[in-house]
Residue frames as qw, qx, qy, qz and C-alpha x, y, z in Angstrom:
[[0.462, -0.334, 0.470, -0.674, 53.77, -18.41, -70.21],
 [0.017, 0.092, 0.992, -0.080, 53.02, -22.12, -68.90],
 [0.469, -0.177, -0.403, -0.766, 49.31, -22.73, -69.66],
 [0.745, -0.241, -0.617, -0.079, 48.95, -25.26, -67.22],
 [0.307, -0.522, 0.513, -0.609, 48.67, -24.89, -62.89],
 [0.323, -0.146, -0.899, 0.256, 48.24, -27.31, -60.25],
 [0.469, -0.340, 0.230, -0.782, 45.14, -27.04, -58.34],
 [0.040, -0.156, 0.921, -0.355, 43.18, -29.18, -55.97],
 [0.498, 0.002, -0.485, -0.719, 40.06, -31.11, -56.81],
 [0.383, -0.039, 0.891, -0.242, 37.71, -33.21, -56.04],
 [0.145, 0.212, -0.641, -0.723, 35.49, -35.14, -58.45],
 [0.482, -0.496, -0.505, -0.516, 32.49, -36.00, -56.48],
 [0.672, -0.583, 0.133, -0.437, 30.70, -35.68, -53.04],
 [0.598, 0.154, -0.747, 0.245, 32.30, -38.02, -50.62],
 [0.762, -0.629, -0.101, -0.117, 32.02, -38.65, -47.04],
 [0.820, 0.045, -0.034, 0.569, 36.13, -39.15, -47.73],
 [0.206, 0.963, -0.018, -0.172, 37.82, -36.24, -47.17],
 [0.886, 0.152, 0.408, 0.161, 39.87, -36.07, -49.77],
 [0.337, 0.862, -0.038, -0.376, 41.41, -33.75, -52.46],
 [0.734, -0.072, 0.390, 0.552, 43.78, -34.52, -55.42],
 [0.141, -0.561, 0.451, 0.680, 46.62, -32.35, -56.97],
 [0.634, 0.471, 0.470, 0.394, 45.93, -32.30, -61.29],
 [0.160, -0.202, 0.327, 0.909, 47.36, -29.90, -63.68],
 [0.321, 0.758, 0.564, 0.064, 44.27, -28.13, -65.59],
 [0.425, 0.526, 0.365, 0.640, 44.54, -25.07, -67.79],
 [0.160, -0.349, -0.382, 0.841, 45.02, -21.70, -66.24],
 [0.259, 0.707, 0.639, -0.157, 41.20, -20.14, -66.47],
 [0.210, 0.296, 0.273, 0.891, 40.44, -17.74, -69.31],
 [0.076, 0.385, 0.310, -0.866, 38.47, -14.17, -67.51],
 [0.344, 0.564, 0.715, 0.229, 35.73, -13.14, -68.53],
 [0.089, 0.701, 0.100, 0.701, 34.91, -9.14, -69.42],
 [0.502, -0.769, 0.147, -0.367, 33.87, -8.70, -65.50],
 [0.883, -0.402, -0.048, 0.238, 36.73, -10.82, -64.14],
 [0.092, 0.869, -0.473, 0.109, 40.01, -10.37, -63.06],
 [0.903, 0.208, -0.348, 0.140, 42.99, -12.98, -63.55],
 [0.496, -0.744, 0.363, -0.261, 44.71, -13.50, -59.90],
 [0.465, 0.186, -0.767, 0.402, 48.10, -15.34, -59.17],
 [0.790, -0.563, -0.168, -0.179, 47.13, -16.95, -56.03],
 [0.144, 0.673, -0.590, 0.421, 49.67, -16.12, -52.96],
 [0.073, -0.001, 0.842, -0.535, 47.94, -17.63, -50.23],
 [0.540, -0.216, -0.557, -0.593, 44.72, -19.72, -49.70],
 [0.367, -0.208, 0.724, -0.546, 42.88, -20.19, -46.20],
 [0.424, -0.175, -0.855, -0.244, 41.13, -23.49, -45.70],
 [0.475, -0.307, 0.164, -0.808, 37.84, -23.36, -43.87],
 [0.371, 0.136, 0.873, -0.288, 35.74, -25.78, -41.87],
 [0.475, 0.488, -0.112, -0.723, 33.37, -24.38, -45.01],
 [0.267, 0.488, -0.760, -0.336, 35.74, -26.90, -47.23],
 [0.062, -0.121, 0.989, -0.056, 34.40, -29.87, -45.64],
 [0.536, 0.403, 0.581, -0.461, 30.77, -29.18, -45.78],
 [0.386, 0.607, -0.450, -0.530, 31.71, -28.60, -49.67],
 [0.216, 0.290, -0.913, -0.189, 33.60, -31.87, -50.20],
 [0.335, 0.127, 0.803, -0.477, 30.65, -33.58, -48.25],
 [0.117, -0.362, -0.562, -0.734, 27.98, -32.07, -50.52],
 [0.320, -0.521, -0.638, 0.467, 26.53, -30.99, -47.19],
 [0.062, 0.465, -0.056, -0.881, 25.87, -27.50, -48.86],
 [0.263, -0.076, 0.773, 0.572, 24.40, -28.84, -51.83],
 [0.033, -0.680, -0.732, -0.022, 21.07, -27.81, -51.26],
 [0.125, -0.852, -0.024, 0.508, 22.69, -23.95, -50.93],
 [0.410, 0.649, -0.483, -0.421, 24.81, -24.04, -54.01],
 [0.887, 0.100, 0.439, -0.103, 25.23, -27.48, -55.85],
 [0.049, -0.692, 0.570, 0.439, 28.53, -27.41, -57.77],
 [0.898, 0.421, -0.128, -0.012, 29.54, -29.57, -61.16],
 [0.760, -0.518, 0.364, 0.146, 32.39, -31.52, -61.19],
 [0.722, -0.198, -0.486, 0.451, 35.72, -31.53, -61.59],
 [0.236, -0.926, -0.198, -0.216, 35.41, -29.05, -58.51],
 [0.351, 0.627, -0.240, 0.653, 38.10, -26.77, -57.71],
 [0.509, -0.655, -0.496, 0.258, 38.12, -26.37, -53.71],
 [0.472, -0.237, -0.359, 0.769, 38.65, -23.40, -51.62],
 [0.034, 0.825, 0.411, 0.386, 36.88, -20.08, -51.23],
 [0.120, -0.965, 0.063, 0.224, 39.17, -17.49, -49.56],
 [0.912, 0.063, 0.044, 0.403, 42.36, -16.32, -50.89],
 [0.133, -0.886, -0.011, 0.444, 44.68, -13.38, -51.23],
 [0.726, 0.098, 0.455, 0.507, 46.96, -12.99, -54.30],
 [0.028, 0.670, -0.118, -0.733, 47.81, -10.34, -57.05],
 [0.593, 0.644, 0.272, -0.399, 46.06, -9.33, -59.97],
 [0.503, -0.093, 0.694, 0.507, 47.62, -10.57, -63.61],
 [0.095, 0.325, 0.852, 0.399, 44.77, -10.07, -65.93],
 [0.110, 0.295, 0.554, -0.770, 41.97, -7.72, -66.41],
 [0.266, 0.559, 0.786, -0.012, 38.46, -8.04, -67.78],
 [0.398, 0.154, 0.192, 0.884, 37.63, -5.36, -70.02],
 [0.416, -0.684, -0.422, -0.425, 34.55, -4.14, -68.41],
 [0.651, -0.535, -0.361, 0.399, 36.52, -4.08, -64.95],
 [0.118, -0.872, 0.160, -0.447, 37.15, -0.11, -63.27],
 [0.632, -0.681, 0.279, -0.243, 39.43, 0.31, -60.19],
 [0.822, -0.303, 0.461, 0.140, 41.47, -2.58, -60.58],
 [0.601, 0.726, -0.280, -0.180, 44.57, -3.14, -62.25],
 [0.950, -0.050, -0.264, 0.161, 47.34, -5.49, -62.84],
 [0.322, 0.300, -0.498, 0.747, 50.20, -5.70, -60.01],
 [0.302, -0.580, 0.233, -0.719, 47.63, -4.67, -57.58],
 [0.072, -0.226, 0.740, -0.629, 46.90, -6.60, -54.34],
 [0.400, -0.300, 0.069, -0.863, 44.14, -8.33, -53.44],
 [0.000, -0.079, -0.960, 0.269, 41.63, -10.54, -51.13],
 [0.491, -0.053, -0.343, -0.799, 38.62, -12.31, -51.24],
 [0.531, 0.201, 0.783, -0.254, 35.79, -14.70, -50.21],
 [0.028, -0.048, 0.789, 0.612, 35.29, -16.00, -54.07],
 [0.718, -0.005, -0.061, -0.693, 31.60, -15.90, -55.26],
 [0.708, 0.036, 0.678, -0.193, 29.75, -19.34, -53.85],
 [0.827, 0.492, 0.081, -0.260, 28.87, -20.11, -57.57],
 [0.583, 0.721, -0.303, 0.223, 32.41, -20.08, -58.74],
 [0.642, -0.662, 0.367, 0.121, 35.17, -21.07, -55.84],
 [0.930, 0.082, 0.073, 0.350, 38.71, -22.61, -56.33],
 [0.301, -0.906, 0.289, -0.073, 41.03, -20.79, -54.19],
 [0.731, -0.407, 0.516, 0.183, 43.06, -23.87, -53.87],
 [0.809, 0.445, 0.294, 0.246, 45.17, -22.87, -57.59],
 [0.462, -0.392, 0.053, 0.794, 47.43, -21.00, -58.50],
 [0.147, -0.029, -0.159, -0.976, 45.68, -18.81, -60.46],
 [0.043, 0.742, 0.666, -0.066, 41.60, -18.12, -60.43],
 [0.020, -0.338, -0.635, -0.694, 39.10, -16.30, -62.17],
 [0.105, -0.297, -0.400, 0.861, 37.44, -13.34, -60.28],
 [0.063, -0.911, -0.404, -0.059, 33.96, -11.57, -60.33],
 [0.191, 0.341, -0.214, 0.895, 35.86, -8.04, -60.10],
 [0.533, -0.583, -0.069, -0.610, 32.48, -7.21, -57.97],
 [0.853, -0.472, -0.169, -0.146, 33.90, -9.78, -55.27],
 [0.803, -0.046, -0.126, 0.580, 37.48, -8.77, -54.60],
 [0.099, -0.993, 0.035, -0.061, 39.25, -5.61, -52.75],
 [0.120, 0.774, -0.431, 0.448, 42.54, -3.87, -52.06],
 [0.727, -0.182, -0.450, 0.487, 44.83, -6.21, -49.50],
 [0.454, -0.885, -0.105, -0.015, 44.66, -4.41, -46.04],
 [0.389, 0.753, -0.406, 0.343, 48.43, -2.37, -46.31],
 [0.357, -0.570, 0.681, -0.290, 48.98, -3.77, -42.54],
 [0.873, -0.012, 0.451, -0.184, 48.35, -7.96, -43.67],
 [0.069, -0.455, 0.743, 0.485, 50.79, -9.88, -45.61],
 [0.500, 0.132, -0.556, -0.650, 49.12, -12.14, -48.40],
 [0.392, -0.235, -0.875, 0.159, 49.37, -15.57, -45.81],
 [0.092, 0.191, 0.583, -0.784, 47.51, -12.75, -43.09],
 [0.390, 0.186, -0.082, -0.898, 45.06, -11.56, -45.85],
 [0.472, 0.032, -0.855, -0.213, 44.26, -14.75, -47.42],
 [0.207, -0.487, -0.829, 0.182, 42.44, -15.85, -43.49],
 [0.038, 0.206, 0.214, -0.954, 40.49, -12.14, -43.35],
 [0.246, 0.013, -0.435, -0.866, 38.07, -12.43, -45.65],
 [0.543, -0.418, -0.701, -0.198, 35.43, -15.03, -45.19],
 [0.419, -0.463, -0.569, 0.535, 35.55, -14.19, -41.33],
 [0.091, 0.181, -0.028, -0.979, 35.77, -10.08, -41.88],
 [0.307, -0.118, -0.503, -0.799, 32.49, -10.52, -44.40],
 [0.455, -0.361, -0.805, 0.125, 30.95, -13.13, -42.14],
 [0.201, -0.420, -0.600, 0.651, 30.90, -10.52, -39.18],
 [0.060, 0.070, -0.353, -0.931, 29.73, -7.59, -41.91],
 [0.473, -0.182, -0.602, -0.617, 26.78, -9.46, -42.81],
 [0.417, -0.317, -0.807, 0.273, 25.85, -10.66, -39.55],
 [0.312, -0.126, -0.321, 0.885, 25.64, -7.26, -37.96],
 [0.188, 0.226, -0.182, -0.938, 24.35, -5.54, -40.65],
 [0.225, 0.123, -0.799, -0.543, 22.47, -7.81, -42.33],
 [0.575, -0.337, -0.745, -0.009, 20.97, -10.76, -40.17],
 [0.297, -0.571, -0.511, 0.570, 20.87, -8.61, -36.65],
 [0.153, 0.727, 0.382, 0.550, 20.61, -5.52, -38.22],
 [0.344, -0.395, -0.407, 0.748, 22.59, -4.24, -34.68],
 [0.008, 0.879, 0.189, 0.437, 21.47, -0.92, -33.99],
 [0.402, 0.472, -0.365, 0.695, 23.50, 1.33, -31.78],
 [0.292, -0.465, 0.462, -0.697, 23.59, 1.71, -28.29],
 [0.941, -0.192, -0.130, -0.246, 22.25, -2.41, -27.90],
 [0.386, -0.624, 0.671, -0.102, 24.09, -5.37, -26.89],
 [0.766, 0.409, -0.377, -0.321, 26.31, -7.97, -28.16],
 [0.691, -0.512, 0.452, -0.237, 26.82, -11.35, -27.28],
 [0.684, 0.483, -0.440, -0.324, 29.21, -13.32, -28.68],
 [0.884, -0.259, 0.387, -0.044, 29.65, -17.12, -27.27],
 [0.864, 0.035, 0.320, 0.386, 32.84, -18.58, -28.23],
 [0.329, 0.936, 0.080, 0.093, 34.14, -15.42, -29.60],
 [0.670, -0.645, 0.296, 0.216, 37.85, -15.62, -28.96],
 [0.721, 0.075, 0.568, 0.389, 39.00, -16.84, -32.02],
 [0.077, 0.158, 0.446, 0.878, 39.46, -15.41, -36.09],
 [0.019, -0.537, -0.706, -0.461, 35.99, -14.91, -35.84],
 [0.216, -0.876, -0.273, 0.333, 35.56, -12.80, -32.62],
 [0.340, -0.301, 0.221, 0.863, 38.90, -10.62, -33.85],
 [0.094, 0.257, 0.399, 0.875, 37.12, -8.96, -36.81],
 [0.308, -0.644, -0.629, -0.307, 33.30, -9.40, -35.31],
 [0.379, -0.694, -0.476, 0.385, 34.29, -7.25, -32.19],
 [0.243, 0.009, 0.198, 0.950, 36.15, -4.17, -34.22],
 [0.085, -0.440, -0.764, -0.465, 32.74, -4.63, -36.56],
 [0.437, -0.637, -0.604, 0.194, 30.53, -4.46, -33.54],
 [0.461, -0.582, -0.240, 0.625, 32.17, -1.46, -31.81],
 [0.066, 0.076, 0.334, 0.937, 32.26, 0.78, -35.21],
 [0.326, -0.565, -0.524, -0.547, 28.45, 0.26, -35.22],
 [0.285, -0.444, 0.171, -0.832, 28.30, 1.88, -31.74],
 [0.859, -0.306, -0.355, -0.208, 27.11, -1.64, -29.70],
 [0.487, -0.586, 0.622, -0.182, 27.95, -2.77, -26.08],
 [0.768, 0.215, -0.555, -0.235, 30.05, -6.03, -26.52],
 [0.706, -0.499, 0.389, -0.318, 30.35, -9.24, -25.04],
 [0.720, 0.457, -0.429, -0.296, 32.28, -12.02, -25.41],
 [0.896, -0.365, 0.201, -0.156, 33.18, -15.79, -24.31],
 [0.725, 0.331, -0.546, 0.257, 36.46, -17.95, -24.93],
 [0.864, -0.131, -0.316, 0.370, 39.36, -19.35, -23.01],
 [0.475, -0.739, -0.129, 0.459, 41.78, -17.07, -20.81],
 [0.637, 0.012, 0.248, 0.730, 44.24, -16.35, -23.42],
 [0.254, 0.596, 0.520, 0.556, 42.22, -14.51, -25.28],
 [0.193, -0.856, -0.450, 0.169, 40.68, -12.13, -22.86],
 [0.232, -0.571, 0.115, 0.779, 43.60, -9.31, -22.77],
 [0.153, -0.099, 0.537, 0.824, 43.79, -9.18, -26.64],
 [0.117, -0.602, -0.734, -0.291, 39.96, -9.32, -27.11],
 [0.413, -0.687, -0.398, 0.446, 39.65, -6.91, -24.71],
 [0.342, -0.403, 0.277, 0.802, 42.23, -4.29, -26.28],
 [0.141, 0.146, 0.621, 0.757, 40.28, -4.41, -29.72],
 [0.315, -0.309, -0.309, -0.842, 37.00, -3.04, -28.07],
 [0.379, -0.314, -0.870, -0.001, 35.50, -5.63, -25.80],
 [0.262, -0.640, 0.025, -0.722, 33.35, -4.43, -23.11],
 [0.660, -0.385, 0.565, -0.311, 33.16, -7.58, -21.01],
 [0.501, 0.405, -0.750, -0.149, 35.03, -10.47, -21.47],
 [0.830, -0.272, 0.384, -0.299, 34.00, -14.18, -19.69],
 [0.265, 0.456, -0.831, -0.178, 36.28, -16.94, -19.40],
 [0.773, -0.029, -0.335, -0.538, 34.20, -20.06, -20.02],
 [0.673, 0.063, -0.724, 0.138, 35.86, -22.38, -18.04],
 [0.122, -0.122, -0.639, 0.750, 35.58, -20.41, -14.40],
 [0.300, 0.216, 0.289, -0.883, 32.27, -18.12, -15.55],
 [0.338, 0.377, 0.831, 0.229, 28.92, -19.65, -16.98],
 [0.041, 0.015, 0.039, -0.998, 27.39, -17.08, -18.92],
 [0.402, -0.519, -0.674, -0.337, 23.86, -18.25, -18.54],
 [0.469, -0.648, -0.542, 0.257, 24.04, -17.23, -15.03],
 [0.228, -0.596, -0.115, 0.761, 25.29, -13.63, -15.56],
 [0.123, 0.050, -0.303, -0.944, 24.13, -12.26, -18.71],
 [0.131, 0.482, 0.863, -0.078, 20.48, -11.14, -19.48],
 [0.308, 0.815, 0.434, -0.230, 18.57, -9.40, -21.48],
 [0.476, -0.248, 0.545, 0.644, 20.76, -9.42, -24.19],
 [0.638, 0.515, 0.100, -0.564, 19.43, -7.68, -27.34],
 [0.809, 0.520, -0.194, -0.194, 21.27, -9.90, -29.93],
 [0.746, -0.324, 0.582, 0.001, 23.43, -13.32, -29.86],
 [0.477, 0.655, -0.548, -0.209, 26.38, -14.02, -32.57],
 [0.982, -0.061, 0.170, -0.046, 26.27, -18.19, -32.11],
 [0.419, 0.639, -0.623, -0.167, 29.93, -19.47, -33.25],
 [0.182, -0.260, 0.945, -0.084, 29.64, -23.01, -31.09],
 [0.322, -0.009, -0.883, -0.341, 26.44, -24.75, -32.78],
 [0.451, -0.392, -0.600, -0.532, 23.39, -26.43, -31.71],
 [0.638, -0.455, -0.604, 0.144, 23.98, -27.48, -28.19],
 [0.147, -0.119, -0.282, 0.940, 24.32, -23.93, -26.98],
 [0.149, -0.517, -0.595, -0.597, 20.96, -23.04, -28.53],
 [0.476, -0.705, -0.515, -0.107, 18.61, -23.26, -25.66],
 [0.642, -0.325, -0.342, 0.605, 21.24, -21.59, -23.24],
 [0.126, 0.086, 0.263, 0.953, 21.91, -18.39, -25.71],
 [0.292, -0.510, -0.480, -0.651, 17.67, -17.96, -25.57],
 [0.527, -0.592, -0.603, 0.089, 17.78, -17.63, -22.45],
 [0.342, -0.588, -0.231, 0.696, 19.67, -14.63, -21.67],
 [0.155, 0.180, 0.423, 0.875, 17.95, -12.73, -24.87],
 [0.202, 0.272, 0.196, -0.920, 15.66, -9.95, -24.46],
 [0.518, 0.469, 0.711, 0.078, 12.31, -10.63, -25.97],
 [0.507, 0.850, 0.121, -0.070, 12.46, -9.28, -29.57],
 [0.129, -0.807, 0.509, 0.271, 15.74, -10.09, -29.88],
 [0.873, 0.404, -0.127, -0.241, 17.88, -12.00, -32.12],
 [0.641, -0.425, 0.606, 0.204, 20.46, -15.32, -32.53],
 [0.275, 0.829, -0.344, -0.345, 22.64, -15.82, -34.87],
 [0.782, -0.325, 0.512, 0.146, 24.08, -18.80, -35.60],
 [0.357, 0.654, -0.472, -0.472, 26.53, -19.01, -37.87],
 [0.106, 0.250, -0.938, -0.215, 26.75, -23.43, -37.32],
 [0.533, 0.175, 0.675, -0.478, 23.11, -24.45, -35.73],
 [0.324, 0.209, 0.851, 0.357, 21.80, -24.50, -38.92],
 [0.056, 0.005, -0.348, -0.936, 19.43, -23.33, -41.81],
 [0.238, 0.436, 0.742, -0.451, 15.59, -22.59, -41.24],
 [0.448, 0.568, 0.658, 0.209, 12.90, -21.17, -43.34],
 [0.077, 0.935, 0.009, -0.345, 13.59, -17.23, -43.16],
 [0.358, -0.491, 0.587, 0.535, 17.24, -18.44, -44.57],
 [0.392, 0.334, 0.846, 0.137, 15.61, -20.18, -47.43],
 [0.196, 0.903, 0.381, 0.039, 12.87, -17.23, -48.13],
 [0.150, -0.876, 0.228, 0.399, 15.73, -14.55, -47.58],
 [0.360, -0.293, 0.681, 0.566, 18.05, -16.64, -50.44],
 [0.768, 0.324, 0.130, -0.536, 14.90, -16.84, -52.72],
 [0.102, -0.061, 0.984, 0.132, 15.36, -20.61, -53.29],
 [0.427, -0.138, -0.663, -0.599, 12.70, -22.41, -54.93],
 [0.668, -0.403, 0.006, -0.626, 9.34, -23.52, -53.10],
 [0.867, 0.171, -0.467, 0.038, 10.79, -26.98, -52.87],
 [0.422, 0.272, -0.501, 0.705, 14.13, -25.97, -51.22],
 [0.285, -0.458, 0.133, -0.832, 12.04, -23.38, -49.31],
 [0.848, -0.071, -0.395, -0.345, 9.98, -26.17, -47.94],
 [0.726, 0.365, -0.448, 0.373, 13.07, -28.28, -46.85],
 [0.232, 0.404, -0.388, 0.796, 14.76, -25.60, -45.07],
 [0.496, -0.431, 0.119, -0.745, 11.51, -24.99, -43.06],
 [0.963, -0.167, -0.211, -0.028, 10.87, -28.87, -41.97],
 [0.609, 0.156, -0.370, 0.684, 14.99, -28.94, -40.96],
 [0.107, 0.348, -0.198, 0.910, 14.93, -25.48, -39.12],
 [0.525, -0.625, -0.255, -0.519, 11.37, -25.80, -37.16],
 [0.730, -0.353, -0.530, 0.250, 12.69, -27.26, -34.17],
 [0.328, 0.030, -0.048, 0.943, 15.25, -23.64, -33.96],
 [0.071, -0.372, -0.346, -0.858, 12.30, -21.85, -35.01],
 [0.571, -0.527, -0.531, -0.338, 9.85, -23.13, -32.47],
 [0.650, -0.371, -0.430, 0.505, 11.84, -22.60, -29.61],
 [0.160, -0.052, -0.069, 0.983, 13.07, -19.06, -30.63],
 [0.345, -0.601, -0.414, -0.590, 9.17, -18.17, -31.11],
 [0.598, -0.581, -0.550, -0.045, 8.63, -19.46, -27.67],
 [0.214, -0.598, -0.296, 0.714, 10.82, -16.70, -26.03],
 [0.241, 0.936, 0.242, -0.081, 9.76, -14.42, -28.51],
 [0.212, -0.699, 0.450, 0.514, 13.17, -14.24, -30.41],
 [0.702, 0.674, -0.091, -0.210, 14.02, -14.33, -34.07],
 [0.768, -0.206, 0.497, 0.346, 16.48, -17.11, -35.52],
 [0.486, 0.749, -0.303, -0.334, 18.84, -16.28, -38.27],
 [0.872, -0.021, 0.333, 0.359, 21.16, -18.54, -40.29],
 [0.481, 0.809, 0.026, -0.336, 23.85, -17.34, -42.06],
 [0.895, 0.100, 0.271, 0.340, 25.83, -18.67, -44.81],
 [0.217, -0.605, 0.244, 0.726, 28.77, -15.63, -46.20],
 [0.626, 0.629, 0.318, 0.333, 28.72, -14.27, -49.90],
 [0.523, -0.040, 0.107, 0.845, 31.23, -12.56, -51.35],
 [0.020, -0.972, -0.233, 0.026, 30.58, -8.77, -51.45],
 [0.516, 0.470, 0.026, 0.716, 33.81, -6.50, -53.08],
 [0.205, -0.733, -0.114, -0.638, 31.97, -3.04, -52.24],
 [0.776, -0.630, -0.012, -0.007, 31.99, -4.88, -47.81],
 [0.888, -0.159, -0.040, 0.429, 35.25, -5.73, -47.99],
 [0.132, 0.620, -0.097, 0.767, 36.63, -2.00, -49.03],
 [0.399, -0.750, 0.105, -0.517, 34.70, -1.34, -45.49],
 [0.879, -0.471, -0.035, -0.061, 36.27, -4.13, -43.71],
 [0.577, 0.600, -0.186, 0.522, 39.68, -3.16, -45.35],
 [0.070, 0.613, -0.284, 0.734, 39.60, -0.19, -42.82],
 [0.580, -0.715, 0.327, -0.216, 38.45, -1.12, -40.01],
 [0.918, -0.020, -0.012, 0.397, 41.13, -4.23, -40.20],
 [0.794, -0.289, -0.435, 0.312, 43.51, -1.45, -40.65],
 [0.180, -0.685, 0.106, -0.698, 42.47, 1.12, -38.47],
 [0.862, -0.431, 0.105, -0.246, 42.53, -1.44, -35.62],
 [0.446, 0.599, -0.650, -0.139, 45.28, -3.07, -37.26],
 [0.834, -0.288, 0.256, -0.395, 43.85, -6.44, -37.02],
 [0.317, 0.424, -0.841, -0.115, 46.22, -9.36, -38.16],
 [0.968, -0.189, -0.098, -0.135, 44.03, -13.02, -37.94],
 [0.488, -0.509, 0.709, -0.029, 46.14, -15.31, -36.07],
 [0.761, 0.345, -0.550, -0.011, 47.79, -18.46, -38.38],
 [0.937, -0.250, 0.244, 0.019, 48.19, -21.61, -37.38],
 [0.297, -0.784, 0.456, 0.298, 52.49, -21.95, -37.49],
 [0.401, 0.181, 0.749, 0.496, 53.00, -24.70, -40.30],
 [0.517, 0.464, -0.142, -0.705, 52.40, -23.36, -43.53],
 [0.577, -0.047, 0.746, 0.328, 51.73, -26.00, -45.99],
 [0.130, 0.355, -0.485, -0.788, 51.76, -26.20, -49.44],
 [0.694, 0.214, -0.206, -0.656, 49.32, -27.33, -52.41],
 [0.688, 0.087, -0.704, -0.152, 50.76, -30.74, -52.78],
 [0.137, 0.008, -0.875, 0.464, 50.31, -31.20, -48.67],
 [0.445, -0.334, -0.127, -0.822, 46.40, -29.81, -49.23],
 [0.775, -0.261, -0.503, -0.278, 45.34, -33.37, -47.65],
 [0.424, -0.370, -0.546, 0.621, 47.12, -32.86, -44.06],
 [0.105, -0.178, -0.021, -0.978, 45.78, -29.00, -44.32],
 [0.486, -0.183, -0.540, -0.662, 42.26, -30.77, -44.70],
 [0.759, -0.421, -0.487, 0.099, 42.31, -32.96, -41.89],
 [0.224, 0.232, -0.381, 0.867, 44.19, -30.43, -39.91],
 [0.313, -0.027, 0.112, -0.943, 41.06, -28.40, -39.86],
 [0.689, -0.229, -0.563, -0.396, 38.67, -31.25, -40.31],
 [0.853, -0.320, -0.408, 0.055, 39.49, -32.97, -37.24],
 [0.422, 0.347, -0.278, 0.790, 42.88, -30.91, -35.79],
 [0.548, -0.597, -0.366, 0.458, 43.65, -28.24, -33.50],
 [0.547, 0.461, 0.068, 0.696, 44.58, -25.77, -35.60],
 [0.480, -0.241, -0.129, 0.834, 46.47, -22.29, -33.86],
 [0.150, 0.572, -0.150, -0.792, 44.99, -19.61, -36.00],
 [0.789, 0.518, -0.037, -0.328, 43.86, -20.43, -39.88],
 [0.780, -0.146, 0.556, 0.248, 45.25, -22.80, -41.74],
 [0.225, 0.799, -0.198, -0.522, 47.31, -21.64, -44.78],
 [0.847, 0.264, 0.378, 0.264, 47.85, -22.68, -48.06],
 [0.047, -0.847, 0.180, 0.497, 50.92, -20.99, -49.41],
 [0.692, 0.664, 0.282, 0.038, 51.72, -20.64, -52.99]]
């Protein structure tokens, strides 16, 4: 067996975005891991806040750094402490934060952070499910803690991210809502919606209200708009506005960090006080045990993310990067293997 893969690196913070192809040794597993040919790797807008070091205050990585952090591929190797999993099987992940580098052809697995490939998603479909499937999991459950029979609002929800969050949403028993462009509405609609607004004819500031809980997916300058049509005691989500001090105390970071987060986040924080709504941030971690549950509903719904129509390969990772850095992409962007 060749000892040696191609993977994509980078070899310090940059403001460039940047990556370069090198050959490096294919990782030895540890007892809890599990050794994964890589089929397919989704690049995220995630990737750039990485190569930036614009996360670095959430996880702070050593260099040279492997990129990427979803992928889908099949198992080679197995830790000898690992249950449940064997080799030949299937599977997809959002890679533990501590440990990424999706963008190889093989990688070194937490078994605790990888499941069974949904039987209705090839490897390039599975490969954009995770981070977005785990993203709406933990939002729900986690950071809104939705309770049944409330309401969800999700601004800008049209995209990979509304497709998994509205299944999500509708298993836990919640009235949804949701914004985007026209296209979307029929197929958003079909997986569960309850009311769909197209953002370019309807504002939804002037028809929703008293909303019990807001999934954010467009960023800061929606902020004030989204508190306005939330119920007091309700909550916003944002998955781009940014981190504040609950995010900070909820990661138990150090007092320092903790600090930080709070000075950055007060502006978010002071406003949502003033209608009497709670701000969350959240940032995804991998979670095996979630993804089994997001398995099914993906495909009991049989959800299939949309892909953006070029595939490209490892040694095109830099037009992938700027695709999604700066692009238009269609659907995820795929790295195929």
């Amino acid at each position: 067996m060749n000892t040696l893969m191609k993977a994509a690196q980078i070899t310090k913070y940059s403001k460039k975005i940047h990556a370069q192809v090198n050959e490096i040794p294919i990782p030895e597993i540890s007892d809890n891991e599990v050794l994964v040919k890589v089929k397919a790797a989704a690049v995220n807008p995630l990737e750039m806040l990485v190569i930036t070091g614009s996360v670095k205050l959430v996880q702070n990585y050593e260099f040279p750094l492997t990129l990427g952090n979803e992928l889908a591929g099949v198992i080679e190797k197995v830790g000898k402490n690992v249950k449940g999993f064997y080799v030949g099987d299937d599977i997809y992940t959002r890679l533990p934060l501590k440990k990424i580098g999706a963008f190889a052809e093989y990688a070194a697995i937490d078994a605790a952070a990888i499941s069974p490939m949904p039987k209705n998603l090839s490897y390039v479909e599975a490969a954009a499910a995770a981070l977005t499937g785990l993203t709406a999991y933990q939002g729900l459950h986690e950071e809104l803690e939705a309770q049944s029979g409330k309401s969800v609002f999700i601004p800008g929800g049209s995209g990979s991210f509304g497709q998994m969050a509205v299944p999500i949403a509708k298993a836990m028993g919640l009235n949804v809502i949701v914004s985007g462009n026209a296209q979307a509405r029929e197929r958003t609609l079909e997986i569960g919606a309850d009311q769909y607004l197209d953002y370019t004819k309807e504002n939804y500031v002037d028809l929703l209200s008293n909303i019990d809980y807001v999934m954010d997916t467009l960023g800061a300058e929606e902020f004030d708009n989204e508190l306005k049509i939330i119920k007091p005691g309700g909550r916003l989500l944002s998955l781009r506005t940014g981190p504040n001090k609950r995010f900070a105390e909820d990661n138990n970071f150090p007092w320092w960090k903790q600090k930080l987060f709070s000075v950055a986040g007060a502006k978010y924080d002071n406003k949502a006080k003033k209608h009497n709504v709670e701000y969350r941030f959240i940032f995804v971690r991998s979670d095996g045990a979630q993804l089994k549950e997001i398995t099914k509903i993906i495909e009991k719904n049989n959800i299939v993310p949309p892909i953006h129509p070029t595939l490209f390969t490892i040694g095109n990772i830099n037009e992938a990067l700027k695709l999604v850095a700066n692009g238009r992409p269609k659907g995820k962007v795929i790295i195929h293997f």
